[in-house]
Every structure is written in C-alpha cells, then in structure tokens.
C-alpha positions as CSV (number, residue, x, y, z in Angstrom):
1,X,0.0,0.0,0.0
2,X,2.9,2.7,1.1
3,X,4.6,2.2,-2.2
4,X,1.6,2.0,-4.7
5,X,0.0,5.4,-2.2
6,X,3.9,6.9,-3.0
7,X,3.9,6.1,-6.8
8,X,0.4,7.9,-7.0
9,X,1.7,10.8,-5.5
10,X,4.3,11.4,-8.1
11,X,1.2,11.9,-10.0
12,X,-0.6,14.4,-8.1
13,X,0.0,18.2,-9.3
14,X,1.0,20.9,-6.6
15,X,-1.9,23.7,-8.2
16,X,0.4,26.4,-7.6
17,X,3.8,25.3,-8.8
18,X,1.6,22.4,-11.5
19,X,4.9,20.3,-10.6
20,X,4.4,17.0,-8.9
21,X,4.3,16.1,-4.9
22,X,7.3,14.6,-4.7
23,X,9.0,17.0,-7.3
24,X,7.9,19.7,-4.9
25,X,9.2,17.5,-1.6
26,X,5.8,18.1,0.1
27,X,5.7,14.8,0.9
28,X,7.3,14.1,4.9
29,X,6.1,10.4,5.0
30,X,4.0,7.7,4.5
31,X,2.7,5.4,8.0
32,X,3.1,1.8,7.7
33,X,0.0,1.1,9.1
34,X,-3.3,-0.8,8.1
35,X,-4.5,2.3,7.0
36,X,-1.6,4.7,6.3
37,X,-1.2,8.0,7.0
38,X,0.3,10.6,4.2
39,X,2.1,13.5,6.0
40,X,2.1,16.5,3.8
41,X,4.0,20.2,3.9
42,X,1.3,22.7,4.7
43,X,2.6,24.7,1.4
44,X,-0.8,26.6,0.7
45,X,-4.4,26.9,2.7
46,X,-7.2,24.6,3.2
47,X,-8.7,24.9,-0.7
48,X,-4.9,24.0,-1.9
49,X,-5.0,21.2,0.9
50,X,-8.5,20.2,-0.2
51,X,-7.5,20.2,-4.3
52,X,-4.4,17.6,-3.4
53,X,-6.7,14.9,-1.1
54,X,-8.9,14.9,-3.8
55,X,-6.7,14.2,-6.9
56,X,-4.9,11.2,-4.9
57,X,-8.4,10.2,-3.9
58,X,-9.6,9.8,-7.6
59,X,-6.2,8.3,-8.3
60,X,-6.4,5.7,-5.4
61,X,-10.0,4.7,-6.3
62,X,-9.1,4.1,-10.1
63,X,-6.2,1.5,-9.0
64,X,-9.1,0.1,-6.4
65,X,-7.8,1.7,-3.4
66,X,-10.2,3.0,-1.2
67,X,-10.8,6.5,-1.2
68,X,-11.1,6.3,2.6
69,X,-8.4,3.8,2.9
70,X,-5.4,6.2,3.9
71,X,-5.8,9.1,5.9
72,X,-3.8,12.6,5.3
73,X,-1.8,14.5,8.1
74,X,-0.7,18.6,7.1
75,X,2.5,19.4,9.1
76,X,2.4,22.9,10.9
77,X,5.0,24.6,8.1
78,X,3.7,27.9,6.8
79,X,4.3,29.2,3.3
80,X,7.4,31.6,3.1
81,X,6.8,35.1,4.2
82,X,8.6,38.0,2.3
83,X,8.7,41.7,3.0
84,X,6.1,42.0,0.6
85,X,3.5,39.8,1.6
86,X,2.6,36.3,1.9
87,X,3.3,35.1,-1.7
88,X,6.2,36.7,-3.7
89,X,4.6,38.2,-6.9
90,X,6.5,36.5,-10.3
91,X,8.7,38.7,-12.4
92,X,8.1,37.0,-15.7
93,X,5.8,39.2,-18.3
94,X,4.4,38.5,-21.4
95,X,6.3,39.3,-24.5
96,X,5.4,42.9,-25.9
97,X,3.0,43.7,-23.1
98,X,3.5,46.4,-20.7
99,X,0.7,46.6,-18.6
100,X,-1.8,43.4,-17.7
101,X,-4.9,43.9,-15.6
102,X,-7.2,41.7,-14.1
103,X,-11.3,42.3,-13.8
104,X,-12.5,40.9,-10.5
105,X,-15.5,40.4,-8.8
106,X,-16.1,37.5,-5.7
107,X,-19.3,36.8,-7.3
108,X,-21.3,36.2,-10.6
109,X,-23.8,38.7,-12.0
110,X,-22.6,41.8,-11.3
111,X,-21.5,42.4,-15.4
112,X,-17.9,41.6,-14.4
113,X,-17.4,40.4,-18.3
114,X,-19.4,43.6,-19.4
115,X,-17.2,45.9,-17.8
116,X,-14.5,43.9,-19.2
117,X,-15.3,44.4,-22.7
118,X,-16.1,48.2,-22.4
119,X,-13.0,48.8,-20.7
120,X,-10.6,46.7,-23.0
121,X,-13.0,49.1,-26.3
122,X,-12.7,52.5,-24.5
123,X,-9.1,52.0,-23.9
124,X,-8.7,50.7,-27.5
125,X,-10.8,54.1,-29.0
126,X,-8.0,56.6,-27.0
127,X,-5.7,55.2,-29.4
128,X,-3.9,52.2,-27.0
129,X,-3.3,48.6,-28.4
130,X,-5.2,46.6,-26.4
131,X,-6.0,42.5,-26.0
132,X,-9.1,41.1,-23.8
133,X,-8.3,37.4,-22.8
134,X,-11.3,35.3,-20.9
135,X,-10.1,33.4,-18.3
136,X,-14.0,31.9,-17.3
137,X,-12.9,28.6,-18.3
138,X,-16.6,27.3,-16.8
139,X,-18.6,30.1,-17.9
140,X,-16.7,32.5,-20.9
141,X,-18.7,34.9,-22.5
142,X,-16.8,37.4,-24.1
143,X,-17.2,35.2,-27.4
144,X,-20.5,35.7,-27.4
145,X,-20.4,39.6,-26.1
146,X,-18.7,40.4,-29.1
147,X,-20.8,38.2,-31.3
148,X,-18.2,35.3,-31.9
149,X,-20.9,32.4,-31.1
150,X,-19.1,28.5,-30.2
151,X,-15.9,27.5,-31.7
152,X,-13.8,29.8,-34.1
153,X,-10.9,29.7,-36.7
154,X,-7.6,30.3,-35.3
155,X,-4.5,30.1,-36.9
156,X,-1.6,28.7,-35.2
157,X,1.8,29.5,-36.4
158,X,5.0,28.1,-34.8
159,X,3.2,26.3,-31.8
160,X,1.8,30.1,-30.9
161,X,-1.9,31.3,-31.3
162,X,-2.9,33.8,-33.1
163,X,-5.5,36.3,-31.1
164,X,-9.6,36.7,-33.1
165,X,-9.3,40.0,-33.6
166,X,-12.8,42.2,-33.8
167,X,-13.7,45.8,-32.6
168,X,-9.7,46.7,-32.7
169,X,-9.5,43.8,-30.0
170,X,-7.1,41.1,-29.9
171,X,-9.1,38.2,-28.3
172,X,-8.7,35.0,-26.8
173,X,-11.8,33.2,-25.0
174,X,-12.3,29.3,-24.0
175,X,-15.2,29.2,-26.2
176,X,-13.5,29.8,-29.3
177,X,-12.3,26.1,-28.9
178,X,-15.0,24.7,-27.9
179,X,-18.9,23.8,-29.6
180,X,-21.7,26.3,-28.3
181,X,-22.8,24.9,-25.0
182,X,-20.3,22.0,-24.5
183,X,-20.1,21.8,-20.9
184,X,-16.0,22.0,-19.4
185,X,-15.8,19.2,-17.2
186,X,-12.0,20.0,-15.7
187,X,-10.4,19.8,-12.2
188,X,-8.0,22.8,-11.0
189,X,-4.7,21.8,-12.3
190,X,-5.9,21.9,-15.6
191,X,-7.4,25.2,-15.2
192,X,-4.0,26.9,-14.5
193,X,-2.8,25.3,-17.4
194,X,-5.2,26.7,-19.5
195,X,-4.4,30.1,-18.4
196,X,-0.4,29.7,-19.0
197,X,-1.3,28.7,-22.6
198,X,-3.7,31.9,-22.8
199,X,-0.8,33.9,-21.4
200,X,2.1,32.4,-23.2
201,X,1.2,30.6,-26.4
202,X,-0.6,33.2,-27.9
203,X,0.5,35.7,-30.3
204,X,-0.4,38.8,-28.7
205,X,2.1,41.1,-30.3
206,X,2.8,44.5,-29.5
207,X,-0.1,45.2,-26.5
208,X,-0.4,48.6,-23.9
209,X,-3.1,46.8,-22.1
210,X,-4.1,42.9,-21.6
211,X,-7.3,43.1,-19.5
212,X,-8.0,39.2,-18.3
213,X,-11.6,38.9,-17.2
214,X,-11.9,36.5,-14.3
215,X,-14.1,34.2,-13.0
216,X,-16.4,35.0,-10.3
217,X,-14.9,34.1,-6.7
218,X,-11.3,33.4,-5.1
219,X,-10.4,29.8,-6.5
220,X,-8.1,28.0,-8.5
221,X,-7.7,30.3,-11.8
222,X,-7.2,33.6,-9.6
223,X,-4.0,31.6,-7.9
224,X,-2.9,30.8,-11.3
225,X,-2.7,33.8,-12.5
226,X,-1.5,35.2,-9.4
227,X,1.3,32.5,-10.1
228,X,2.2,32.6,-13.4
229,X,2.8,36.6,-14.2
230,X,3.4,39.7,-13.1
231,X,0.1,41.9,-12.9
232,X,-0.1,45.4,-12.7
233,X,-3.4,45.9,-11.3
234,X,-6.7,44.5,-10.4
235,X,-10.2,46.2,-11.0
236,X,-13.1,44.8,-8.4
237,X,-16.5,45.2,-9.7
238,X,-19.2,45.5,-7.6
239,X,-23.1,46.4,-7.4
240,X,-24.1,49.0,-5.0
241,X,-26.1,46.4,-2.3
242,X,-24.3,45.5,0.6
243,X,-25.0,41.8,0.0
244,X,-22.9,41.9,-3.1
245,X,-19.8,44.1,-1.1
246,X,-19.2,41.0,1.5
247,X,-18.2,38.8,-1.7
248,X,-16.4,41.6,-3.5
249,X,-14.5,42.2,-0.2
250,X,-13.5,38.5,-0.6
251,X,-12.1,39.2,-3.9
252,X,-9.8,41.9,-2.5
253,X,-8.5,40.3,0.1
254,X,-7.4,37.5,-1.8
255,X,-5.5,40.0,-4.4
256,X,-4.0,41.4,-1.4
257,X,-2.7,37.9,0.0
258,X,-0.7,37.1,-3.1
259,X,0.1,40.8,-3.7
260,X,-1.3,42.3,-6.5
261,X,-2.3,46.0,-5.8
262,X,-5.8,46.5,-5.9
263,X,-6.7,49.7,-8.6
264,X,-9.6,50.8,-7.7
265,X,-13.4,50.0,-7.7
266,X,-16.1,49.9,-10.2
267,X,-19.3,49.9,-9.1
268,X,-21.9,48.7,-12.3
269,X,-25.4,49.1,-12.2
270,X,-24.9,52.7,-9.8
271,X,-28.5,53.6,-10.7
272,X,-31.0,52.6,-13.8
273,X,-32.2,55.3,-16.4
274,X,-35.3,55.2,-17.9
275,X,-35.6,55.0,-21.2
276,X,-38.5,56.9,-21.6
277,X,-38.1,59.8,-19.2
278,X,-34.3,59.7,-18.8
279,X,-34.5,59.8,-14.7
280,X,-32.3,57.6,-12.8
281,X,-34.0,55.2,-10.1
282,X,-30.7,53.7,-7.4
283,X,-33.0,50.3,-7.5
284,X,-30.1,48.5,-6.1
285,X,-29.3,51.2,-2.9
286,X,-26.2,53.1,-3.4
287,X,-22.9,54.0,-2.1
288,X,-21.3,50.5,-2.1
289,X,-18.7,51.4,-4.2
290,X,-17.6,54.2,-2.1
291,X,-17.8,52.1,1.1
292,X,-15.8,49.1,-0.7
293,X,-13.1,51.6,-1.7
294,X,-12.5,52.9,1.3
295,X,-12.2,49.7,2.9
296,X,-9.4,48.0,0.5
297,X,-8.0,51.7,0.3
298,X,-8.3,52.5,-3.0
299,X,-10.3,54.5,-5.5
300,X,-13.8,54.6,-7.2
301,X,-12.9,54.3,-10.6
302,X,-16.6,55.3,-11.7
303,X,-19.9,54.0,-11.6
304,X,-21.6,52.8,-14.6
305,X,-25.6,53.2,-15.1
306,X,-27.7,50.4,-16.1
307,X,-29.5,51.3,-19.0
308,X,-31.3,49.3,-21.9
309,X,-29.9,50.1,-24.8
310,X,-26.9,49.1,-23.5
311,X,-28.0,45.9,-22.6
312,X,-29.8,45.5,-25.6
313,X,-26.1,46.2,-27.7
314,X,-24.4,43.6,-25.6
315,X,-27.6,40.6,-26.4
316,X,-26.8,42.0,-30.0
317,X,-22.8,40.7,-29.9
318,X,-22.3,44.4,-30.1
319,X,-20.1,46.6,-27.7
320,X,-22.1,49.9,-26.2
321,X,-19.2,52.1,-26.4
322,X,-17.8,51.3,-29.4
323,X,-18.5,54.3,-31.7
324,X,-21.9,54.4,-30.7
325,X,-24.3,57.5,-31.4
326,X,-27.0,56.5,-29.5
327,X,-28.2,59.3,-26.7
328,X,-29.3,56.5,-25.1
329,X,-25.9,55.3,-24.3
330,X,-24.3,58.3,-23.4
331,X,-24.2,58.5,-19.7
332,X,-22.5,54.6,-20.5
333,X,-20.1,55.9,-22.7
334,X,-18.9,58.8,-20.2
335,X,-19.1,56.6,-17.3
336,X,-16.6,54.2,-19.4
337,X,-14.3,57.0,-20.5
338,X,-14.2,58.5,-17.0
339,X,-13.3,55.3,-15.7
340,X,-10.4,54.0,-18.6
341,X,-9.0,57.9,-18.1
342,X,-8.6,56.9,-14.4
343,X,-6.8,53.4,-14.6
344,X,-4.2,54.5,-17.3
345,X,-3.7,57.6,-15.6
346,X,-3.1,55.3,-11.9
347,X,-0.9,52.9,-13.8
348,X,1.6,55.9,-15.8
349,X,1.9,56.9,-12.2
C-alpha cells in the first residue's frame, strides 16, 4: 500500500507550482500502518490542501484503493513570508505587453465580463493597443459579447496562437475552442494550465493593455494567474447592495494575500435610467462602491448606469461604447471613458 500510495503521489499536481508532490518534496512520509497515513508540507491553505486529497483520492479509487483507505496529516509549516507579503509576486511578463490587468469580482452577476469588454474598447478608441483574454474557463462569455458564437478559426503558427481579432480587440476566450454549449468538465490543475497557454502561447504582439476577465470568486484560476505573471493591477466590480460588497471584499483580500495592488473600484449598475423619461432610479441602494473603496484603500474608478440600450447592444454581440451615437448610451459611454482615463492615468503613475 505505502509504495503503490507513493507512486500515485508522483502523480498528483502541486496547483500552484503544476509540478508534482514529490517533485515539490511536500511529501514528509507515509505510515506503515493498516491504514496509512500521508504526511504533507502545509505549502498553501485549506482549498490548496483540499485540491491535493482529492486528486490522490480519484487516483487511489481508479487503481481500487479505497478513497477512505489512507488518511492525510498537514505538518504545521507555513508558506514563506517576504517583505512584501505572503506570496512573492512572479517577475516573468508577457512578450510585448506592458501593462496586464485583471477584472475581479467575488461573485457572478454583477457584469464583471461587461465591464471587461467596455473597458478593454474605450481604452482601445483613446488610441492604445489593447488585448481582452477570458479566463472563465466554466462560464466564458466574451465570445458571445462580441458576437463570436461556439468555436472559431484560429491560426496557429510556430506552436503560438494567433489572437480573433474584432472591434480593434485582440481576443482570446475558452469558447472559441469549444462547440456552443459543451459543458468544461476539468479539475483545478488543468485550469492553471489553460491560463499559462492563454498567457504564453498566444501571439499577442505589441499590447499597452491585456485586460484578463476572471471568473467570479477566489479559486483555483485567480491563484494561477496570481502564479504565473506579473500583474499590474486589479479592478473589483461591484453592485451597490451591501450583499454583493461582502463577496467583493473577498475578492480583495485575496489579491491582497498574493500581492497584487488593488486599482480601484467599479461599481456597475450605480442607478438605472429610464428609457422613456431619462431619470435615474438607485434600485439597487447606493454607495457600495464608495464604502468598498474605502475599505481596500483604494479608489472609485466610476460608476456605470444600467440602462437598456446598452444591454440591448451587448444581447446583439455588439459593444455599447464602441463608436456608438445613440443618446441613449451616453451616460455609458462617459461613465466608461471617465473610468479607462482613471486606470491608465493610476498605472503611468
């Protein structure tokens, strides 16, 4: 049992280095018992610890091992501390792109992926080069934002991915390579490596600004990327109800953990506006925004009204800011352009 439990674990991946147990020396021993015990170096926290039981579990119960057959013991070893936080940041950057930014939000539904695409198309219309890359492996929809519906054309050149391009964007999205609606069935280690390959094998080319929208929460693809290169900045969006500030506070405190400076915040859906007698109605409270900012000292980047039309361009695969002329959209537009005039101002500084 020891030796078949200690060939397994060769085969379980580390989700933040993506090398192997062994290769990484967690492993401290393995009990000779009936039912061993594995004795592991505490190298991350209890989702990380979590993430490893369960890949030797599946491993264990494919050779016909019982899942509950072994038991697993964490020594009391804490990850390394630096001056700068908890987890040093990585130096290595992508080829040709100065600044990268990451959209963040500790839940779903507050138009994380709509900010996203503004953002990445108002930056793009003051005259910067600018690449949007959808890291939702579960859930992507920029594809379908933009109008790029299930799997696309890419071309591949020397092992390295060429980016859809559409709007002025350079894009990358997990749907483009898959059928509309295939479900993603894929455990965490694969995850990270999907976002190395989004990172690394693509052809981005000569890029001011690659804006990575992220998945809602604080799990495996936030660590990845937290990982695997050096970020400038993240953006939290929020709605203004404190419900949805307790998860976007998660989100900052987990940037803050593996050091990536927090931006500022964006706080969608501030009010709606008719759009038949052009008043706004706060139907979601107000002031969260504010409140969050102050809390993960930062700044309100802007706040962006909810109004139809707007909505109506995104259902359409269309983008609301890009060159639109619809009055409609206006106070969308400005919110946008206030808010892109206030991140590349906060990163020149």
């Amino acid at each position: 049992m020891k030796e078949k439990l200690e060939s397994l674990l060769s085969r379980v991946q580390n989700p933040l280095t993506h090398k192997s147990i062994t290769d990484d020396k967690l492993l401290i021993g393995i009990s000779p018992d009936e039912k061993p015990v594995i004795e592991l170096k505490a190298g991350g926290d209890k989702k990380w610890q979590l993430a490893i039981e369960a890949q030797l579990r599946t491993l264990a119960s494919k050779e016909g091992i019982a899942p509950d057959g072994f038991k697993f013991k964490w020594s009391e070893a804490k990850p390394e501390v630096t001056k700068q936080g908890p987890v040093s940041r990585p130096q290595r950057s992508i080829p040709g792109v100065k600044k990268v930014i990451a959209i963040a939000s500790g839940k779903g539904g507050v138009g994380k992926s709509t900010v996203s695409v503004n953002l990445a198309s108002t930056l793009q219309q003051m005259g910067k080069k600018v690449g949007l890359m959808d890291a939702d492996i579960y859930g992507p929809s920029i594809g379908k934002m933009l109008g790029l519906y299930g799997r696309q054309q890419l071309d591949v050149r020397d092992d390295r991915i060429t980016p859809v391009e559409k709007f002025g964007l350079k894009l990358m999205s997990f749907s483009f390579l898959v059928d509309e609606g295939q479900p993603i069935v894929w455990r965490g280690p694969m995850l990270g490596k999907a976002v190395e390959q989004f990172l690394y094998d693509m052809n981005w080319g000569e890029l001011d600004y690659l804006i990575i929208d992220l998945p809602p929460g604080t799990g495996d693809t936030q660590l990845s990327l937290a990982q695997l290169v050096q970020t400038d900045g993240a953006i939290i969006v929020t709605t203004p109800q404190s419900v949805a500030l307790l998860d976007a506070g998660r989100a900052v405190a987990m940037f803050e953990q593996v050091n990536i400076p927090i931006l500022g915040v964006v706080e969608n859906m501030s009010e709606f506006i008719c759009s038949h007698c052009g008043k706004p109605n706060h139907i979601f409270s107000r002031g969260g925004g504010s409140r969050l900012a102050a809390s993960s000292e930062s700044v309100l980047l802007g706040q962006i009204p909810l109004v139809e039309d707007a909505m109506a361009a995104a259902e359409k695969g269309e983008i609301a800011v890009y060159k639109n002329k619809n009055k409609k959209i206006e106070p969308v537009v400005d919110a946008f352009t206030h808010i892109a005039q206030n991140v590349a101002s906060l990163l020149e500084r």
